[in-house]
C-alpha positions as CSV (number, residue, x, y, z in Angstrom):
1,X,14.1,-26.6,-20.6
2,X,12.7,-24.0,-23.1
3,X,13.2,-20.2,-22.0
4,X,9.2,-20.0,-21.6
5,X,9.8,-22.9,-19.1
6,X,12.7,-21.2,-17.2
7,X,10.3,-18.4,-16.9
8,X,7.2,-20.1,-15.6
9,X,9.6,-22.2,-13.2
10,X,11.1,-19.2,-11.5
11,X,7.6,-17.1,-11.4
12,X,6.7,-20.5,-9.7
13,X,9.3,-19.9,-7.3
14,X,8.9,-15.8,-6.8
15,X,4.9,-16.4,-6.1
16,X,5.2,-19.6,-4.1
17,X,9.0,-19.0,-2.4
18,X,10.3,-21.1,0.3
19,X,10.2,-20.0,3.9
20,X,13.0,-21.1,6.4
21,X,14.1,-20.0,10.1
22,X,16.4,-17.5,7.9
23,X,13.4,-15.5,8.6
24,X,12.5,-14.0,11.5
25,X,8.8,-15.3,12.8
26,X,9.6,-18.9,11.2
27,X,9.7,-21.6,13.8
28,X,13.4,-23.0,13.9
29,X,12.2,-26.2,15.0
30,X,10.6,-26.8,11.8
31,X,11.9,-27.9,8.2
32,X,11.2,-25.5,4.9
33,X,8.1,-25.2,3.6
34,X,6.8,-23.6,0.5
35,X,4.1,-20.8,1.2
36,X,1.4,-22.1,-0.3
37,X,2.3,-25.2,2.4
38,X,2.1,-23.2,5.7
39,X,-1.7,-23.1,6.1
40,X,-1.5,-27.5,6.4
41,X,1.5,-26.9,8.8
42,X,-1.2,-26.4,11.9
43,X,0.4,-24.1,13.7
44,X,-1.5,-21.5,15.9
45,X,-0.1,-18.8,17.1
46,X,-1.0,-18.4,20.6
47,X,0.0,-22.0,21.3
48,X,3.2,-20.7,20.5
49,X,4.0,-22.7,17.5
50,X,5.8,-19.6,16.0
51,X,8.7,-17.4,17.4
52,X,7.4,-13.4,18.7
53,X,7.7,-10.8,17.1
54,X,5.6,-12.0,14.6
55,X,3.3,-9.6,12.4
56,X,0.2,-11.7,11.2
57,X,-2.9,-10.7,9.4
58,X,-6.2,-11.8,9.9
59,X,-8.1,-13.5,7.0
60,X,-11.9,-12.4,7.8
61,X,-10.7,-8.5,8.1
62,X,-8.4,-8.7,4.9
63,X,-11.1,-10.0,2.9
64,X,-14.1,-7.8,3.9
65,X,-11.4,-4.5,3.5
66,X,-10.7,-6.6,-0.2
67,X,-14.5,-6.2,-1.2
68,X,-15.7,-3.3,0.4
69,X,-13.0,-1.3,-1.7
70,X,-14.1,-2.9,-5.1
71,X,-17.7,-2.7,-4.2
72,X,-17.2,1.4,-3.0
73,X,-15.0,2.1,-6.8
74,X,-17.8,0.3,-8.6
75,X,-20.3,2.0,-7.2
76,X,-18.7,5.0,-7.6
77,X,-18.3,4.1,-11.2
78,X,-14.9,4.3,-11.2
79,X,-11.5,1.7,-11.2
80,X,-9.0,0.9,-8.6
81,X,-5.3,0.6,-9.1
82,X,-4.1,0.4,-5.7
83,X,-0.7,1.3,-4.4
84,X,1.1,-1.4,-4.3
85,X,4.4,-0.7,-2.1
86,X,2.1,-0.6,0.7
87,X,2.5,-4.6,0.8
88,X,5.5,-5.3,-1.8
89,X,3.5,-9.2,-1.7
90,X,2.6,-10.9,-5.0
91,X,0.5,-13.1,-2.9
92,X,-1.8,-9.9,-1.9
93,X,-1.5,-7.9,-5.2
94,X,-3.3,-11.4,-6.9
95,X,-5.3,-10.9,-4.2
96,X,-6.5,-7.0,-5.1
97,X,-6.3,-8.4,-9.0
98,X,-8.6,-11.1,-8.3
99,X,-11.5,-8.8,-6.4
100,X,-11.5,-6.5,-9.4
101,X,-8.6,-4.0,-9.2
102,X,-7.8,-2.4,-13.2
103,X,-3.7,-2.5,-12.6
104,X,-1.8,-1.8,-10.0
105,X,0.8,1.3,-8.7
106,X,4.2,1.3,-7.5
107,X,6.6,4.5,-6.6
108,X,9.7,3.2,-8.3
109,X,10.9,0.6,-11.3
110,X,12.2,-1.9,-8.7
111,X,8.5,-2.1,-7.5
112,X,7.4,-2.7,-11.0
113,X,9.4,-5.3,-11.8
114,X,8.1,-7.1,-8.8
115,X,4.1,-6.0,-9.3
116,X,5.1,-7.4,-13.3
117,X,7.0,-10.7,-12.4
118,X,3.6,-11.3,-9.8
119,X,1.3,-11.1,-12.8
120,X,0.2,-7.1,-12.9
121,X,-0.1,-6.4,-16.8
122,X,-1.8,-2.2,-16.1
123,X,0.6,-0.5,-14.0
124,X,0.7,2.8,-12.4
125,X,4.2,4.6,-11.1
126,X,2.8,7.2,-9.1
127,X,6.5,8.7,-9.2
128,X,8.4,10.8,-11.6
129,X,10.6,8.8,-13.4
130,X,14.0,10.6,-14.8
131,X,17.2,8.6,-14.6
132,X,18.8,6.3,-18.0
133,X,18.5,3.0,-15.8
134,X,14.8,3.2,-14.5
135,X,13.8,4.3,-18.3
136,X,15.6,0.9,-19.9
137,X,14.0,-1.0,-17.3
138,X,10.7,0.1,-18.4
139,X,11.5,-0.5,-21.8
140,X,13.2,-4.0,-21.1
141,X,9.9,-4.9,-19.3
142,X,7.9,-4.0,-22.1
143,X,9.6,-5.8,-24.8
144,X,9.1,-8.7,-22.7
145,X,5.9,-8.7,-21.8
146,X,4.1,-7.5,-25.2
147,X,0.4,-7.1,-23.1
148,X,2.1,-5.0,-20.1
149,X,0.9,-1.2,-19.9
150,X,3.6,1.1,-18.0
151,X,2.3,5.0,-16.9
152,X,4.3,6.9,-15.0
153,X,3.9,10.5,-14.1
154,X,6.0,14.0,-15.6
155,X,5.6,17.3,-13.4
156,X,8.7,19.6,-15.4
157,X,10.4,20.1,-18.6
158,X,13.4,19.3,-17.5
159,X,12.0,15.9,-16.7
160,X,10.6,15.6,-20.5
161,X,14.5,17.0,-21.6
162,X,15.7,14.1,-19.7
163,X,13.1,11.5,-21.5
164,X,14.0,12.7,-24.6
165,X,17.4,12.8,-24.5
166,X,17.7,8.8,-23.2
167,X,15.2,7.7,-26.4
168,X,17.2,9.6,-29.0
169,X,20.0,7.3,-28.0
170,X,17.8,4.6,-28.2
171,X,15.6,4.7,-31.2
172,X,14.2,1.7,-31.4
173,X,12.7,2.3,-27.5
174,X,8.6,2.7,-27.9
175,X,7.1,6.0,-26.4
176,X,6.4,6.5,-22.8
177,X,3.3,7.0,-22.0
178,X,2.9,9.2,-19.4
179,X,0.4,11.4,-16.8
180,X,0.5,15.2,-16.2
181,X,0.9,15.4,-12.4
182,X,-0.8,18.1,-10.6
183,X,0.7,19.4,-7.6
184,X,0.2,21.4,-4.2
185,X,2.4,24.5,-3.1
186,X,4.6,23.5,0.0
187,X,3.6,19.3,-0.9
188,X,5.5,16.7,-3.2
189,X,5.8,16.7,-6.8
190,X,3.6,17.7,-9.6
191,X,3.1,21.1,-11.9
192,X,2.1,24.1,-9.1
193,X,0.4,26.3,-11.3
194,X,-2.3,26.5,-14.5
195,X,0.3,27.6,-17.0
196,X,3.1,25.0,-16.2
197,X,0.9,22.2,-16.6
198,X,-0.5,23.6,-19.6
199,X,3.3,24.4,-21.0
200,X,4.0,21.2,-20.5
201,X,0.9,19.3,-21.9
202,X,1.5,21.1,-25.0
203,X,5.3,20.4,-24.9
204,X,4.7,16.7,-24.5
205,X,2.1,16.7,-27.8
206,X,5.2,17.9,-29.7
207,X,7.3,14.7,-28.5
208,X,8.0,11.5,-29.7
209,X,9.7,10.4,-26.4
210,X,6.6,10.5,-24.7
211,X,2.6,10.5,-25.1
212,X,0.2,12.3,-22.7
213,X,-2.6,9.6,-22.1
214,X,-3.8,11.6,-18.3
215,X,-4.0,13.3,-15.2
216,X,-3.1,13.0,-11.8
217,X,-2.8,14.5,-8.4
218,X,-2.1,12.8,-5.0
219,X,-4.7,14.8,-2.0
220,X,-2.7,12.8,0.8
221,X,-0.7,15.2,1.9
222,X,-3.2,18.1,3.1
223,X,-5.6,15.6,4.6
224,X,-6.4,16.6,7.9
225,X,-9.3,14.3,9.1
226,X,-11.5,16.9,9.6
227,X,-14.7,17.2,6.8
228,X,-14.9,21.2,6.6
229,X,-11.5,21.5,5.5
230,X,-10.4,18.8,3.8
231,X,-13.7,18.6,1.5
232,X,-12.7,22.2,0.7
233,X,-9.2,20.9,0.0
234,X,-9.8,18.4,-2.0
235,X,-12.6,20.3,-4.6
236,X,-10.1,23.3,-5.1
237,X,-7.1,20.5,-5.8
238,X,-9.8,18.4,-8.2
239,X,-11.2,21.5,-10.0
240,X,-7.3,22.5,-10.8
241,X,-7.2,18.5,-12.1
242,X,-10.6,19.4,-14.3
243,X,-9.6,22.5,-15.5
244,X,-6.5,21.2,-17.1
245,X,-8.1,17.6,-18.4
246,X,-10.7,20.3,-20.0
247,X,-7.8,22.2,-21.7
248,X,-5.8,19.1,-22.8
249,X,-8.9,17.5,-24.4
250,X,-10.4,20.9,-26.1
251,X,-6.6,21.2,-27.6
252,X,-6.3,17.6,-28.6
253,X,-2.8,17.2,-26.3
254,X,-4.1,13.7,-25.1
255,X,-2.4,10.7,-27.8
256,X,-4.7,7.7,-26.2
257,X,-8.4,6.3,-26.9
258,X,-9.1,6.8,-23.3
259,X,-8.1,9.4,-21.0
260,X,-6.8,8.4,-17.6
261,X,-7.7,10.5,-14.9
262,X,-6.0,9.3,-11.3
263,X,-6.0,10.4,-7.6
264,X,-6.7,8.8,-4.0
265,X,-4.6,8.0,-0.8
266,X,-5.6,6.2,1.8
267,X,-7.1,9.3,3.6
268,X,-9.6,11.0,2.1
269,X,-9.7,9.0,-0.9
270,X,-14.0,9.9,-0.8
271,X,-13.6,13.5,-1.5
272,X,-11.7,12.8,-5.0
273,X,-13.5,9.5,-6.0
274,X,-16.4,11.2,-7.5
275,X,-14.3,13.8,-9.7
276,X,-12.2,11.2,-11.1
277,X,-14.6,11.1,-14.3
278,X,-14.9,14.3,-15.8
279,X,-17.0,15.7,-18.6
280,X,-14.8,15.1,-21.6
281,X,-14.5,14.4,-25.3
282,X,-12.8,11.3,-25.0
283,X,-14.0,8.2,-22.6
284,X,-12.3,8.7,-18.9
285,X,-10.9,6.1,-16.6
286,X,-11.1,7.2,-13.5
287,X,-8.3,5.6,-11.4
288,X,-8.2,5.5,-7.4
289,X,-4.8,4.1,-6.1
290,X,-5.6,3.8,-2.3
291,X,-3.3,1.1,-1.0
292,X,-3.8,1.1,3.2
293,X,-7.2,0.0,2.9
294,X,-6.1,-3.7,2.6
295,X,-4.9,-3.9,6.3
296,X,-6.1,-0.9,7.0
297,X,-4.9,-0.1,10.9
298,X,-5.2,0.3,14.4
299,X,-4.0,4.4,14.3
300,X,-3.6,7.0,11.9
301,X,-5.6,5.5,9.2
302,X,-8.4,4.4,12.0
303,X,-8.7,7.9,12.7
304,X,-8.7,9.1,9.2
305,X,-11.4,6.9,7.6
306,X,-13.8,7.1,10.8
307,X,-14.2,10.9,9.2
308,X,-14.7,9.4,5.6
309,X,-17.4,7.0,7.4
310,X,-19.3,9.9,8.9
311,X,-19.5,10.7,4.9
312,X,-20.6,7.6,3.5
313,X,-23.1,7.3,6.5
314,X,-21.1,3.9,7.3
315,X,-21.7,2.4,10.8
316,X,-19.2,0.7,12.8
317,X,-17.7,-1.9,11.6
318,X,-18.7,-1.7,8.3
319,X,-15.9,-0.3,6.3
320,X,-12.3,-0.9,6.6
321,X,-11.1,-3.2,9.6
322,X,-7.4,-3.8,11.1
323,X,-6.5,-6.4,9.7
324,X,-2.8,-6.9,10.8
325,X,-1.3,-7.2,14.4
326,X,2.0,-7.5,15.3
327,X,2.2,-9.9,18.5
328,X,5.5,-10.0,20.9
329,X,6.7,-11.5,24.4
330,X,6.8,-9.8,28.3
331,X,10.3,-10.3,28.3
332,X,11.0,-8.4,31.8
333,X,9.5,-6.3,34.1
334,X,12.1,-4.1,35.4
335,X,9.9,-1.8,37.8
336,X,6.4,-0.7,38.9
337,X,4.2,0.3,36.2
338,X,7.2,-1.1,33.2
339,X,6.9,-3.8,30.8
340,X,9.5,-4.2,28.4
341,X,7.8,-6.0,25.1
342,X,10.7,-7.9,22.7
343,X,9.6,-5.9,19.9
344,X,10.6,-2.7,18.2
345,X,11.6,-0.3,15.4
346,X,13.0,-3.4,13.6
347,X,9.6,-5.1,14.0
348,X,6.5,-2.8,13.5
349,X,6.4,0.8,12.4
350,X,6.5,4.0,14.3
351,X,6.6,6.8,12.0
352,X,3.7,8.3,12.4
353,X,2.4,7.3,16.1
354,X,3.3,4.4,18.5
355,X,2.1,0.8,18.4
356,X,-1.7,0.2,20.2
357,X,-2.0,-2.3,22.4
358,X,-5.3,-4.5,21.8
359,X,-5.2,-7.6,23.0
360,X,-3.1,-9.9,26.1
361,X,-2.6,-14.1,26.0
362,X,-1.1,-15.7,29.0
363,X,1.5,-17.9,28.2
364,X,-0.5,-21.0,27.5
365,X,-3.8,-19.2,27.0
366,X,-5.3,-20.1,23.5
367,X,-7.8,-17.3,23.6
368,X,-6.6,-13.5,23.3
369,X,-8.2,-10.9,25.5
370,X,-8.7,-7.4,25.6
371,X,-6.1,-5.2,27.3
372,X,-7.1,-2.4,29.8
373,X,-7.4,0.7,28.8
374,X,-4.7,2.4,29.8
375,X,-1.8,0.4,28.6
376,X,-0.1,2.5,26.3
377,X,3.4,1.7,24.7
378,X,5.7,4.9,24.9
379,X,9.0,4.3,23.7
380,X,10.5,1.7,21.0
381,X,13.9,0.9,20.6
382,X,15.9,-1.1,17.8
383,X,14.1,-4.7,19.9
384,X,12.3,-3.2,22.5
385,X,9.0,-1.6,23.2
386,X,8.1,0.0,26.3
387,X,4.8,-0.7,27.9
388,X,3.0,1.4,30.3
389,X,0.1,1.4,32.5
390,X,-1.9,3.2,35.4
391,X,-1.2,2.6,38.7
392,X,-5.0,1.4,39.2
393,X,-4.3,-1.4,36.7
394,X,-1.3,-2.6,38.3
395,X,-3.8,-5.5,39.5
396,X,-4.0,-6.3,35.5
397,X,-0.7,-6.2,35.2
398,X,1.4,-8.3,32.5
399,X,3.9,-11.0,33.8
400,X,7.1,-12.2,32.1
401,X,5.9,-14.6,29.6
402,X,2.7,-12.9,28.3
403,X,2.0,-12.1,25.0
404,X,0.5,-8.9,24.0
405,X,-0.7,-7.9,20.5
406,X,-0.1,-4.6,19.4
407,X,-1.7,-2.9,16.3
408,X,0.2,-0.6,14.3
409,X,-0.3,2.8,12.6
410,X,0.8,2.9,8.9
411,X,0.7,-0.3,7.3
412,X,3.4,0.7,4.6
413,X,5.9,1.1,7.5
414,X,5.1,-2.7,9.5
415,X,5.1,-4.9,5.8
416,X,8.6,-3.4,5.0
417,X,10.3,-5.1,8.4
418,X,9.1,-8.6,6.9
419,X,9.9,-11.5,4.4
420,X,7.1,-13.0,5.3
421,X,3.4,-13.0,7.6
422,X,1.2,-16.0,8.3
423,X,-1.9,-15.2,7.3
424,X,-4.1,-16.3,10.7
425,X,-8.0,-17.3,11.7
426,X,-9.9,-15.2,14.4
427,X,-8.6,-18.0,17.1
428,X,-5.2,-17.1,15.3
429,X,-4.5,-20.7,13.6
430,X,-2.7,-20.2,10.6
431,X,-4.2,-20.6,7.6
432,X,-2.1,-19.1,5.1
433,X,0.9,-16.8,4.5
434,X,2.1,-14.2,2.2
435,X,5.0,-12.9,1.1
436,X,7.2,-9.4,0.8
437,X,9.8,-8.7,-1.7
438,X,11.2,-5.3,-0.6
């Protein structure tokens, strides 16, 4: 076997893995299967064919949030490059590829290397990168893959000092290419004033470690949901971004045929979209890197977007949709008004607000039903969650046995917990599955 044969056969394997009851959510009563295998398996999973917890997401949402993305960026006239450590699955990064994303983004080189080994060829690291290791990885992935594109992102000089010092050891290394972040007082990363950003643009023109080819900011972190304030936010943060794209192109500090100019969470990503393409001397890219959208959620992000829907004069139901659930047992129910739910903090996230009940089964119930209104989970432990209801809905009460679906509130946070998620019909028959590599 030629080395170009070792290569295809273990991408083979990384985008088509085998699943086993070594992970959690695979049925132990049933042999190996590749993942391209499960959706002929016919399993369902309210006919209990798999073990709970189990996340799952649902096909119809996933590919309606898939297309109304591309179709928003395009009409926007703009690119997407979305964040891909949201998922960490090749399976759903061919899947953003294959609608029309430009590249896609990761935070770190261990991301990368996954987003390159799926097939990603324009990549994004929304991250400063500074250590020896992470820059020879970069370089080791671009001297195999002679059409890959790596940009990560500088904020300091000490960063560039740090760049420069690793490629004068290593002079036969090819320059970075990198983006000029622009940051916010108080937030993350990124240059916090005019004059260090400038300082540093012109520093990096001087360089032969590293080539300026954009600009970038990330508006995440002051969203607020409301419009007033966060459309105010988000022009003052994007004028900073035009100002200095302005003074880079007038002074000739970008090295590339087309400048890249990049913003967008999963927030407010509306309020930057359309100052992604500013006025310049050289073409502009503009690049949103939203990643939630392609589950979307039940929570934090429901909340945020129904603002950015008000905007875009969407009505219900027609932008993004939760697309994932994570569904678990009544394993007891210990006193009035308690249900203890065999899922927790190792199952589905919790960082920024509690799992949502949305939907009951009865053990042996093929259909799912909607859950009263005031169940509310309060509390997660390390494998349990703790459901709660009013004493007027006792009469609705869960029994031992049922199985309640929960939505979640951060995607990021829920995809991390898994190998793997069946990839399910609205009557929850398993069509598919994906894959994470965290």
């Amino acid at each position: 076997m030629t080395m170009t044969d070792t290569t295809a056969a273990a991408d083979q394997d990384f985008n088509d893995p085998l699943l086993g009851s070594s992970f959690k959510g695979y049925p132990r009563t049933q042999p190996p299967r590749r993942r391209s295998e499960i959706g002929a398996a016919g399993w369902n999973v309210l006919a209990g064919d798999l073990p709970l917890p189990l996340a799952v997401l649902k096909r119809e949402a996933l590919e309606h949030n898939l297309a109304w993305m591309q179709s928003r960026v395009r009409e926007w006239g703009i690119d997407l490059a979305p964040h891909g450590k949201t998922t960490m699955s090749p399976q759903l990064f061919q899947r953003q590829l294959d609608a029309g994303a430009w590249g896609l983004t990761f935070a770190t080189v261990t991301q990368l290397g996954v987003g390159v080994a799926a097939g990603a060829r324009r990549t994004l690291i929304a991250n400063q990168v500074v250590s020896d290791e992470d820059l020879a990885g970069i370089q080791l992935l671009l001297q195999a893959h002679a059409d890959l594109r790596v940009v990560f992102l500088v904020d300091s000089l000490a960063q560039l000092a740090l760049i420069e010092d690793w490629s004068k050891r290593h002079p036969e290394s090819v320059p970075f290419e990198v983006m000029l972040e622009i940051g916010v007082e108080g937030a993350r990363t990124g240059c916090r004033t005019h004059e260090e950003a400038v300082a540093l643009a012109t520093r990096l023109r001087d360089s032969d470690a590293a080539k300026l080819v954009g600009i970038e900011t990330y508006e995440g972190q002051g969203a607020t949901g409301s419009s007033e304030p966060d459309t105010a936010y988000a022009n003052t943060l994007m004028d900073r971004v035009e100002a200095i794209a302005r003074h880079c192109d007038t002074q000739q500090l970008f090295e590339t045929d087309e400048v890249l100019v990049s913003a967008g969470g999963s927030a407010i990503f509306d309020l930057v979209a359309g100052r992604l393409k500013p006025a310049l001397g050289s073409p502009v890219r503009g690049l949103l890197r939203s990643g939630c959208y392609v589950t979307h959620d039940h929570g934090f992000y429901k909340r945020m977007v129904s603002a950015v829907d008000e905007r875009l004069g969407c009505g219900c139901g027609e932008s993004l949709r939760p697309a994932m659930e994570v569904w678990a047992t009544v394993q007891s129910r210990p006193e009035p008004g308690l249900a203890i739910l065999a899922v927790g903090k190792r199952d589905i996230s919790f960082d920024l607000s509690m799992p949502v009940p949305i939907a009951r089964a009865a053990r042996g119930m093929l259909e799912a039903q909607a859950v009263p209104a005031g169940w509310k989970i309060t509390a997660l432990n390390d494998q349990h969650a703790y459901l709660r209801w009013d004493a007027a809905e006792e009469a609705q009460a869960p029994v031992v046995g049922d199985r309640v679906g929960l939505g979640i509130s951060h995607p990021c946070t829920t995809f991390d917990k898994w190998h793997w998620m069946p990839v399910v019909e609205e009557n929850y028959r398993v069509s598919d599955a994906v894959a994470m590599h965290f």
